[in-house]
N, C-alpha and C positions, 0 to 999 in steps of 0.2 A: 855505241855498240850495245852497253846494255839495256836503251829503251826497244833497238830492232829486234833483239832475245827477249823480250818480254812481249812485242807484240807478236812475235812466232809460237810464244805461248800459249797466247788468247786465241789467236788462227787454230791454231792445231787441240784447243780443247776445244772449241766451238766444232770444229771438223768431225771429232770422238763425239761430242753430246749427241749431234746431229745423227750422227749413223747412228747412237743409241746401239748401248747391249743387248745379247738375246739374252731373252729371262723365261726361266722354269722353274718350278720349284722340285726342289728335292723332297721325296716321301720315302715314308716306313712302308715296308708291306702292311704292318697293323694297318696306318692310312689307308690302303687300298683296299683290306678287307670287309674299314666299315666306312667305305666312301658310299652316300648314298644319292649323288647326284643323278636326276630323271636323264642325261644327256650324256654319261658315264662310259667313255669306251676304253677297255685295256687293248693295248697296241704292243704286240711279244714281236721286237723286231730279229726274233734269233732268225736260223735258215731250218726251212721245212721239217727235216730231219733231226734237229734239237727241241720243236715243236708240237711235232707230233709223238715222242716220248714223254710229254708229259706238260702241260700248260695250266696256268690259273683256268678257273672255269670261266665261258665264253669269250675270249680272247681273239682279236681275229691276228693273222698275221701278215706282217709285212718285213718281208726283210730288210736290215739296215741297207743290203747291197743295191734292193729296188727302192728307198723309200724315196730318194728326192725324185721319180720318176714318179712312183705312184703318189705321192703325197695327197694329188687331187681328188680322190678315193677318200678323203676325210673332209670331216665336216668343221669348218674353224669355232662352228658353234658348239660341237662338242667338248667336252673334259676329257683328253686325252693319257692316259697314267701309262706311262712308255716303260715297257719291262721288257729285258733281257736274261741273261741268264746269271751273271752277276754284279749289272750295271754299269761294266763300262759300255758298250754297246748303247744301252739307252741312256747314258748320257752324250752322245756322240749323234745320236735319233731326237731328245729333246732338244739340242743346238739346232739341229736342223731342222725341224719343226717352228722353233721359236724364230730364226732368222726368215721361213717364211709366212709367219705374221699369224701362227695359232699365237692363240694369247693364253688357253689352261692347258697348258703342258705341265705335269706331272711327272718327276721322273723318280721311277720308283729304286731307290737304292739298296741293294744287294741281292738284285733279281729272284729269278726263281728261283734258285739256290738259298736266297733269303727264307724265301717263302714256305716250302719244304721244309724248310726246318723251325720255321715259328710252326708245324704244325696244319698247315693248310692244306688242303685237297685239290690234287691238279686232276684233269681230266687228259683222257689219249682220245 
């Protein structure tokens, strides 16, 4: 019995390696202010109307509600720094992202609400 529990073990971690986790990293908004990568996109996946009050500058948006829809609208070549308003949302955006195969997912934590308050300049 306990060699058939130990090979269910190896099955079943072999099974997890294979799917492999999504991975993104977590950032400061400082990170984001002095990111200076040529391929750099901010992705505010709030809704319209929490965006158009006030956003990092140049930010395009997608809402979390359309992202796995539109996701194709991004480039996997990009550096994507996924911001919300206080980061659950973009962490919620960089899983989904990450599971479909961006590999610089950036999730910036304590959104714009972070950001605003370190000081930084949103645009309407």
């Amino acid at each position: 019995m306990n060699r058939f529990i130990s090979l269910l073990l190896i099955i079943m971690l072999g099974l997890v390696s294979a799917c492999g986790p999504s991975t993104y990293k977590n950032v400061s908004v400082k990170d984001l202010a002095s990111a200076s990568e040529a391929n750099k996109v901010v992705l505010d996946v709030r809704e319209g109307w929490e965006y158009a009050e006030g956003h990092v500058p140049g930010a395009i948006l997608i809402p979390l509600t359309e992202l796995e829809r539109r996701s194709s609208e991004l480039s996997k070549d990009d550096t994507l720094y996924v911001i919300c308003k206080s980061g659950n949302r973009s962490q919620q955006a960089s899983d989904i992202l990450a599971k479909k195969g961006f590999k610089n997912v950036r999730n910036v934590q304590g959104g714009t609400l972070a950001w605003i308050q370190a000081g930084y300049q949103v645009e309407q």
